[in-house]
C-alpha positions in Angstrom: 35.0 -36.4 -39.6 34.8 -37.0 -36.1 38.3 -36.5 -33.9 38.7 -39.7 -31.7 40.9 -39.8 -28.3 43.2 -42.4 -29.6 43.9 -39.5 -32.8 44.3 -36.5 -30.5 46.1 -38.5 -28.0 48.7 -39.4 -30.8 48.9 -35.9 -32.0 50.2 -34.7 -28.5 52.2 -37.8 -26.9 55.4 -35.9 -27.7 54.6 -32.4 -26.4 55.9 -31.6 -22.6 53.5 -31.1 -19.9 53.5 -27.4 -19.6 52.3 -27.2 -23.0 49.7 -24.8 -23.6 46.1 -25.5 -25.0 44.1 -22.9 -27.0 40.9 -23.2 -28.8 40.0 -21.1 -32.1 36.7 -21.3 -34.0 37.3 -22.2 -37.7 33.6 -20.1 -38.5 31.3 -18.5 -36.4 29.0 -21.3 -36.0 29.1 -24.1 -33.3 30.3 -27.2 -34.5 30.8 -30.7 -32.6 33.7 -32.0 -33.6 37.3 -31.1 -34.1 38.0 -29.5 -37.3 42.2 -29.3 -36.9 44.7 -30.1 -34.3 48.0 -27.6 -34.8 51.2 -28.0 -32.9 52.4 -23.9 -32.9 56.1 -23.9 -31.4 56.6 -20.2 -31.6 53.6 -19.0 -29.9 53.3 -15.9 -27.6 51.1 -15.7 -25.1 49.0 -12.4 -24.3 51.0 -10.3 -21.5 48.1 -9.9 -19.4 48.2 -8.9 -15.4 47.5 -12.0 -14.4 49.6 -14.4 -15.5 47.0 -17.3 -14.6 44.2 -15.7 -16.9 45.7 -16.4 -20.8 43.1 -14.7 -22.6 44.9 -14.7 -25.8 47.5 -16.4 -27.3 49.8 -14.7 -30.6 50.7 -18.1 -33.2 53.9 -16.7 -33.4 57.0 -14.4 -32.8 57.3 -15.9 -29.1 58.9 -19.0 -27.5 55.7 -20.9 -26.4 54.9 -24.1 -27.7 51.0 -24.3 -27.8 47.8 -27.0 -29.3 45.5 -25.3 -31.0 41.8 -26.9 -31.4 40.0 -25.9 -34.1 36.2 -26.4 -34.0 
């Protein structure tokens, strides 16, 4: 089924403004809608060198709260 803005836009209404966005493949093909919107409050992201290039992001054991899209 096809995500609408006025779903994902209820989904995240509550979540602050720094809140991180991620995106994860569900398979390995391309798909054109949103399978799954996930609220992860204990999130890690990746120590990296620099901080403004996130390249991954660990769905737990950390202190971030992060959206994750799932096409």
């Amino acid at each position: 089924m096809a995500q609408t803005l006025r779903d994902f836009l209820k989904v995240v209404e509550n979540l602050p403004p720094d809140t991180l966005l991620c995106v994860a493949e569900v398979d390995e093909a391309f798909a054109a809608h949103v399978e799954e919107l996930e609220i992860v409050e204990d999130a890690k992201p990746q120590d990296n060198r620099k901080p403004e290039s996130i390249e991954a992001v660990e769905l737990g054991n950390g202190k971030q709260t992060v959206l994750v899209i799932r096409w």
